[in-house]
C-alpha positions as CSV (number, residue, x, y, z in Angstrom):
1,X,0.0,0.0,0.0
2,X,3.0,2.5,0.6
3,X,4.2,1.8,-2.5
4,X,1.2,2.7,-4.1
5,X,0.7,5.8,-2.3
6,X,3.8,6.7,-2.8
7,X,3.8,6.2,-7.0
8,X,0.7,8.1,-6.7
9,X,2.1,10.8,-5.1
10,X,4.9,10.9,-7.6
11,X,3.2,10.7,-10.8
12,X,1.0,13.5,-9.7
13,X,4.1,15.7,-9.0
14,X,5.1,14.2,-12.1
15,X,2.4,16.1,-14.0
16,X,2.4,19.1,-11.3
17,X,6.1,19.9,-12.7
18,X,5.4,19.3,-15.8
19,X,3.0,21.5,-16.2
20,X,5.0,24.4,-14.8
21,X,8.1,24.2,-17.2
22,X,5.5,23.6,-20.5
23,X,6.2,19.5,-21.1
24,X,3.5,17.4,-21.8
25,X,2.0,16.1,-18.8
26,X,2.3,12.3,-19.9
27,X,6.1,12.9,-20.0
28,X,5.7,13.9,-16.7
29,X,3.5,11.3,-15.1
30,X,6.3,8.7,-16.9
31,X,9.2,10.6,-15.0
32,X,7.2,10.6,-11.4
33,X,6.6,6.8,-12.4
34,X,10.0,5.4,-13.3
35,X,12.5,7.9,-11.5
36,X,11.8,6.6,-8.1
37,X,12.2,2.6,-9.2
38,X,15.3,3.8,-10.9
39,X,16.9,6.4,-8.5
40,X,15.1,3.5,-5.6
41,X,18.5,3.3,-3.7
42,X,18.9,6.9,-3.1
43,X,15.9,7.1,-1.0
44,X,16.6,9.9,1.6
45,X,15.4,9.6,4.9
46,X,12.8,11.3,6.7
47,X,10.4,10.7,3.8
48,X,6.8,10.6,4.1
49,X,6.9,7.5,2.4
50,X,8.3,5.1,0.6
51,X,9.0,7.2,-2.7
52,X,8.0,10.6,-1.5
53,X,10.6,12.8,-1.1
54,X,11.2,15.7,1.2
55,X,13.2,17.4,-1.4
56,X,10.4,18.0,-3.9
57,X,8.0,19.2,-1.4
58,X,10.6,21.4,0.0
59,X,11.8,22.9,-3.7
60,X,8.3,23.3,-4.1
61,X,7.7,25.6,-0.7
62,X,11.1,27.6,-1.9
63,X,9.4,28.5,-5.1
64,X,6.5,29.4,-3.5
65,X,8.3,31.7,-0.9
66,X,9.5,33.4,-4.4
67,X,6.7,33.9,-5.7
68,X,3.1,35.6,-4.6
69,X,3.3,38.1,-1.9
70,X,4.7,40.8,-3.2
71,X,8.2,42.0,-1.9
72,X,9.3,44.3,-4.4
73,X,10.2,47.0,-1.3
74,X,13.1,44.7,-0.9
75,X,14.3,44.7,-4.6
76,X,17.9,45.4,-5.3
77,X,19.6,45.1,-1.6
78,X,22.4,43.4,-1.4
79,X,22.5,39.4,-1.2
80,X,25.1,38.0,1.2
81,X,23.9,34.4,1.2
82,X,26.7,32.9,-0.4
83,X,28.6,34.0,2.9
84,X,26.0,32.5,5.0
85,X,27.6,29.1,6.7
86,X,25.6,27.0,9.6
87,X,22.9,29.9,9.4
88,X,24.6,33.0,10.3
89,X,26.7,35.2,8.5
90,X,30.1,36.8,8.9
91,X,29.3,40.3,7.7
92,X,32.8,42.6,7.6
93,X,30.9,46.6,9.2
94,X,33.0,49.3,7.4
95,X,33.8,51.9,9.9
96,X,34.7,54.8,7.7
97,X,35.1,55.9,4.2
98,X,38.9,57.6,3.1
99,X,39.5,60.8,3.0
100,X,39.6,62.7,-0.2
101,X,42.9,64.8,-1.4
102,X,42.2,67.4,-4.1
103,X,44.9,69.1,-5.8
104,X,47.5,67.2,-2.9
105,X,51.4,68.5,-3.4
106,X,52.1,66.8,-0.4
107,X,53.7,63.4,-0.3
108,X,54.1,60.7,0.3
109,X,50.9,60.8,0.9
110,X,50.0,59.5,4.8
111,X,48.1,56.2,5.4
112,X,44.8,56.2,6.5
113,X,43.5,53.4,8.4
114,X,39.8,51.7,8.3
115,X,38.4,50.4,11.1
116,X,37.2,46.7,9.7
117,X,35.1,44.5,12.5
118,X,33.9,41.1,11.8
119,X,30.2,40.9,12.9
120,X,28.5,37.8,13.3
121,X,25.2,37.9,12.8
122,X,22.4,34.4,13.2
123,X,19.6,34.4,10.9
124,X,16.5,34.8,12.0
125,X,14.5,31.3,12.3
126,X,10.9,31.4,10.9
127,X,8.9,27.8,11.8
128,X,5.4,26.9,10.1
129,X,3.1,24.2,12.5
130,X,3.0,20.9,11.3
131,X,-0.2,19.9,8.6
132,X,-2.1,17.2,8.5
133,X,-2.2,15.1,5.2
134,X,-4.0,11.9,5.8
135,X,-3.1,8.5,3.5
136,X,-6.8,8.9,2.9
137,X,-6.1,12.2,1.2
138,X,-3.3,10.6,0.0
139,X,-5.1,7.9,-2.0
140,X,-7.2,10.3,-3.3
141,X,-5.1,13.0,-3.8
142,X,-5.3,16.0,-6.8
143,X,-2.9,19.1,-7.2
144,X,-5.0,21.3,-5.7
145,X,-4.9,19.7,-2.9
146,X,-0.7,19.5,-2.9
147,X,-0.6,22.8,-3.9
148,X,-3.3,24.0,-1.3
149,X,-0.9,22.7,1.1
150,X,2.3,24.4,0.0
151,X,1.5,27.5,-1.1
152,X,0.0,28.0,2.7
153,X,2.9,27.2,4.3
154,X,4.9,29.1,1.4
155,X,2.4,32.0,1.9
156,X,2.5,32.0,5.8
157,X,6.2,31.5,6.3
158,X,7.0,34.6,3.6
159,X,4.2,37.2,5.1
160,X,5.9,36.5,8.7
161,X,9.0,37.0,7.1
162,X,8.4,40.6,4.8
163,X,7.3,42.1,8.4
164,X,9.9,41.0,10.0
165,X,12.0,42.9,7.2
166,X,10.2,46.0,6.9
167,X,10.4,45.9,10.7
168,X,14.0,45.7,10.7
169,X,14.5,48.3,8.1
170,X,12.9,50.8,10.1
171,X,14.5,53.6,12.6
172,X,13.6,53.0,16.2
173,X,13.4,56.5,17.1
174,X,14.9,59.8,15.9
175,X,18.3,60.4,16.4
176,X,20.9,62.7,14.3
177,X,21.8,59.7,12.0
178,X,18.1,58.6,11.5
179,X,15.4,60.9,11.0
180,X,12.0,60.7,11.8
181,X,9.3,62.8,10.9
182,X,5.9,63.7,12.3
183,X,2.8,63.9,9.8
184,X,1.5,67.2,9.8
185,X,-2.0,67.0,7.5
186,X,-5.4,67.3,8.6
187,X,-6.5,65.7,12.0
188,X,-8.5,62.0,10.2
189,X,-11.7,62.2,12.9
190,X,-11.7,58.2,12.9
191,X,-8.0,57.6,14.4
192,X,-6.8,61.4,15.2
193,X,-4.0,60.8,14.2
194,X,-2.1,63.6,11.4
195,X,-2.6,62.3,7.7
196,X,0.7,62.1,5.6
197,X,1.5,65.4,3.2
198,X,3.5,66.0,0.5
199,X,5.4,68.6,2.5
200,X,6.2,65.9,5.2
201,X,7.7,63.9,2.7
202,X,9.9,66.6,1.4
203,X,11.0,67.0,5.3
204,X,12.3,63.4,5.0
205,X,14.2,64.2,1.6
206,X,16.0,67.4,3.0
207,X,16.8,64.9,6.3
208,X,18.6,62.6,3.8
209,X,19.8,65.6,2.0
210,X,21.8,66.6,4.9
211,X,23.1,63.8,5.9
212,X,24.5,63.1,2.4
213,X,22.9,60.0,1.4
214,X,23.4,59.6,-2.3
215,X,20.0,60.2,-4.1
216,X,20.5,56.7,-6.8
217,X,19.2,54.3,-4.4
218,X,16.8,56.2,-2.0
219,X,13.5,54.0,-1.2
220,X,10.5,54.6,0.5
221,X,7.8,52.2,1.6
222,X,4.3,54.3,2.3
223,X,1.9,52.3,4.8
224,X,-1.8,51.7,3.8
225,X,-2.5,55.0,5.5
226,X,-0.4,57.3,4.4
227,X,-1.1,55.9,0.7
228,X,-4.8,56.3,1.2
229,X,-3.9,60.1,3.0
230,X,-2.0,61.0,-0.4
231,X,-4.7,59.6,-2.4
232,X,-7.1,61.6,-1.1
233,X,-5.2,65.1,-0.9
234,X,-2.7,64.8,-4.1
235,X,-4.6,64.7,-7.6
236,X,-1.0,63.8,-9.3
237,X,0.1,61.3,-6.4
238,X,-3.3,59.5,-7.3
239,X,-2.4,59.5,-10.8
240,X,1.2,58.1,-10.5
241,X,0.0,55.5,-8.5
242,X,-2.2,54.0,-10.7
243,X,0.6,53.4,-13.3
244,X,2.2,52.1,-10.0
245,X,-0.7,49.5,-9.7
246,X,-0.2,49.0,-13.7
247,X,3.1,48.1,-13.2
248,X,5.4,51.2,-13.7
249,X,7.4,52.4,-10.6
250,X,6.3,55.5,-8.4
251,X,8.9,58.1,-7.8
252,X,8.5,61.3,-5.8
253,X,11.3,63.5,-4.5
254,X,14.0,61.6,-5.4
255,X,12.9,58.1,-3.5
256,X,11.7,54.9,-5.0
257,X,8.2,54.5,-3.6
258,X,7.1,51.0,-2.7
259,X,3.1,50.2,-0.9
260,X,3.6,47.7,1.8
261,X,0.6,46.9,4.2
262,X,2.6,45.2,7.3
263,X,5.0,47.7,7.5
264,X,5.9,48.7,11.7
265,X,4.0,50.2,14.5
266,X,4.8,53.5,15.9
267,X,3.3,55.0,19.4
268,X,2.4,58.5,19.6
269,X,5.8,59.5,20.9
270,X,7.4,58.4,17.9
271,X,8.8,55.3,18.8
272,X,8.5,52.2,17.1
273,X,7.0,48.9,19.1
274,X,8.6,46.1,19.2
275,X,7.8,43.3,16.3
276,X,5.5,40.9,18.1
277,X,4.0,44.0,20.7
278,X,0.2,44.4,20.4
279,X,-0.2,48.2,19.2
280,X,-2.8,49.9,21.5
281,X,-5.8,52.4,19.7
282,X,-3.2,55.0,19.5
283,X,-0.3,53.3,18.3
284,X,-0.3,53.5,14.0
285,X,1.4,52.0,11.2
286,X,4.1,54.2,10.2
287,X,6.3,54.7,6.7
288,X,10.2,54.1,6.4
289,X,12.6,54.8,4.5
290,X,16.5,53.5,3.6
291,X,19.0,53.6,1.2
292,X,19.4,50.2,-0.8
293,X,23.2,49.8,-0.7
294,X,23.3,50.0,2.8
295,X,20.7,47.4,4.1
296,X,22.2,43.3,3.2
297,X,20.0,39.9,3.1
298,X,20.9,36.6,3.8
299,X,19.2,33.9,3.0
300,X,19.6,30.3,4.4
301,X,18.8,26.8,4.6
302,X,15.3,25.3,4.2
303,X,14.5,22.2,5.5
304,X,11.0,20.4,5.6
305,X,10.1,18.0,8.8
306,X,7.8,15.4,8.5
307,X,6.1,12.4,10.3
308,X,5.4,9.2,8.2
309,X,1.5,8.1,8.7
310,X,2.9,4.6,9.1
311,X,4.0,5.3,12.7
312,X,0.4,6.4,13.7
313,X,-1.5,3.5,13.5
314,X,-4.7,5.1,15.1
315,X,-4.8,8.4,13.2
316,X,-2.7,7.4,9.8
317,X,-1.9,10.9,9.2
318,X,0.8,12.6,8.0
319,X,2.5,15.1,9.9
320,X,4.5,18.3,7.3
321,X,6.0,21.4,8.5
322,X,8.5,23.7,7.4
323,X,12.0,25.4,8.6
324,X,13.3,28.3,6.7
325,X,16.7,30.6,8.2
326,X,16.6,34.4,6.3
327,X,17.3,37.7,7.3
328,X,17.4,41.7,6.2
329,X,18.8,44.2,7.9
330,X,21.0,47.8,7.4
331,X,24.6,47.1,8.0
332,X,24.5,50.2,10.5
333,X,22.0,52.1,11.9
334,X,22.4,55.3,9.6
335,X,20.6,55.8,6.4
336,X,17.0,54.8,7.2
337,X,14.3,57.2,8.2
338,X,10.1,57.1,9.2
339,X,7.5,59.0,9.2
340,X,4.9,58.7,11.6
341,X,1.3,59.0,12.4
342,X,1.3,62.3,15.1
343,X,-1.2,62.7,16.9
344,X,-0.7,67.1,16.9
345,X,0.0,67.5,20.8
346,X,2.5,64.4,21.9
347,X,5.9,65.8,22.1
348,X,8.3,63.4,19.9
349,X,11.0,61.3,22.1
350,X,14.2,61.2,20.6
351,X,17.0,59.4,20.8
352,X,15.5,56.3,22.3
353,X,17.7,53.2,22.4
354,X,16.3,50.1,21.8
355,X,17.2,46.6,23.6
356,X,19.2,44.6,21.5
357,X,17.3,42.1,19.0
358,X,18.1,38.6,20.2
359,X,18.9,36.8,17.2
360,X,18.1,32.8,16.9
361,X,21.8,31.3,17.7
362,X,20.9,33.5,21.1
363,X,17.4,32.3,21.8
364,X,19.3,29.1,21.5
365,X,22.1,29.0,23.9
366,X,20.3,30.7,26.4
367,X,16.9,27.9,26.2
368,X,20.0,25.2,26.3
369,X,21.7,27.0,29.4
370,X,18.1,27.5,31.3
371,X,17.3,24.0,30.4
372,X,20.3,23.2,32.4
373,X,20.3,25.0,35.3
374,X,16.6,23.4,35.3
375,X,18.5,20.5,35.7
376,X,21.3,21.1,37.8
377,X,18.4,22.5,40.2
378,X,15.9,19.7,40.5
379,X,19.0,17.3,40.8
380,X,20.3,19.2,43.9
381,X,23.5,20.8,41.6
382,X,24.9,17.1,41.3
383,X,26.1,18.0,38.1
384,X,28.2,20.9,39.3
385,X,30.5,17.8,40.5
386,X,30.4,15.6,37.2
């Protein structure tokens, strides 16, 4: 019966593939058939089953983490996962650029020294919970149902993950290095909060401006509300962003400008929460910006766990779930900027320092050491002696 399932299972990927790189779906059915009896001895483990394999279902999740979702605010940084090793990254933080001679008649000319330090940074973990796929799904099984299964986890893992970037993108408060603008419209009577003006964004251009960000590269993402506050006050804004929405890039003031609807939660002090904080009613979505060159991502390794139906004698379900590692951040904290929702009478706190992030490699040594002293505590500290 495995083996049945599992041919099934095959020939319908088979055809599934086949479909998506334009061969005839017999050729593929044959491939999903006789590829597994062939390639039998290469079995990997942790398969669902006998000739399901782990690998395709997690290629598939990959593509699906590319695809859908759109993530176009990200476009352009800089990729650093070919330096990525055991999840986490060496990333090599330049501490200055070299100074400039014009006209010099002085030599030799004297050395200038750059500060290089080695930063090692883990990549954040994202985890989806297991799913269910029963063999009696399995006999029966159709690509929609296959794909129904992937593209959620694809779909769930990737939204988690593009807030997690625009979170990370995003100025925690306003210091001299990374400005952050208050709204200054008309008082909206649902929220009372500021709406979003031209003028503020031309606040957050001069901020740049003066702190000599080079203008190729400039990107701003605009959250649902200030889009809709722009939309509803700017007859040209409204007109650019339709050719937006019909696929040709909106530009204003010298930044790239990208709509993203989970972008990060300011309070009315103009401070940004904390990624998994519950915003309160007068906490809002804010806008950020950042210069492309100077933000990095990382991606991973993606790994798929699952639980073979034939070790659950009394359910005879399958258990799936996925692991992806990825991460976005600037390589300093200079160069991004916000805007944010004021409410017209809050004074702004500035300068705020945030707790560090704990990154996963963190989370993890400090679970294994509390799972320890857990130990060493209920045992009476014998293995302070071992």
């Amino acid at each position: 019966m495995k083996f049945m399932t599992g041919m099934l299972f095959n020939v319908v990927m088979g055809v599934v593939l086949a479909s998506v790189i334009g061969v005839d779906a017999a050729y593929g059915a044959a491939s999903g058939a006789v590829l597994p009896m062939a390639l039998g001895c290469f079995m990997p483990g942790g398969a669902l089953m006998e000739g399901i394999y782990t690998e395709v279902w997690t290629g598939e999740l990959v593509k699906k983490m590319n695809a859908g979702l759109d993530d176009s605010f990200l476009n352009g940084i800089p990729d650093y996962s070919s330096k990525a090793e055991n999840d986490a990254i060496h990333l090599i933080d330049v501490g200055g650029d070299p100074d400039v001679l014009v006209n010099n008649t002085t030599y030799p000319i004297p050395v200038q020294d750059l500060p290089d330090g080695d930063i090692i940074i883990g990549l954040d973990k994202f985890q989806t919970k297991p799913t269910r796929v029963t063999d009696d799904e399995l006999y029966a099984i159709s690509f929609d149902k296959m794909a129904s299964v992937i593209e959620r986890h694809g779909n769930a893992m990737k939204a988690k993950k593009l807030k997690k970037f625009a979170h990370a993108l995003a100025p925690y408060s306003h210091t001299k290095s990374t400005p952050v603008i208050q709204t200054s419209g008309e008082t909206d009577a649902a929220t009372g909060r500021k709406r979003l003006t031209l003028k503020d964004i031309v606040l957050l251009k001069a901020a740049f401006d003066n702190l000599e960000i080079p203008e190729d590269g400039r990107r701003l993402v605009l959250c649902a509300d200030h889009v809709n506050d722009l939309l509803l006050a700017d007859q040209s804004f409204k007109e650019q962003y339709y050719n937006y929405t019909s696929g040709k890039l909106l530009n204003m003031y010298g930044f790239e400008v990208y709509p993203f609807i989970n972008t990060p939660y300011y309070n009315k002090n103009g401070v940004k929460l904390a990624y998994d904080a519950v915003p309160s009613a007068t906490d809002h979505k804010g806008s950020f910006a950042y210069y492309v060159p100077r933000a990095f991502r990382a991606k991973g390794s993606t790994k798929m766990y699952a639980k073979d139906a034939a070790s659950d004698p009394t359910m005879q379900e399958n258990l799936v779930s996925f692991r992806n590692y990825d991460i976005v951040l600037p390589k300093k904290m200079e160069a991004i900027g916000a805007i944010y929702s004021w409410d017209g009478s809050t004074a702004q706190s500035k300068d705020q320092t945030a707790a560090a992030e704990k990154r996963w490699p963190q989370v993890r040594r400090e679970a294994a050491a509390a799972a320890q002293a857990s130990t060493a505590s209920t045992t009476g500290g014998e293995s302070e002696t071992d």
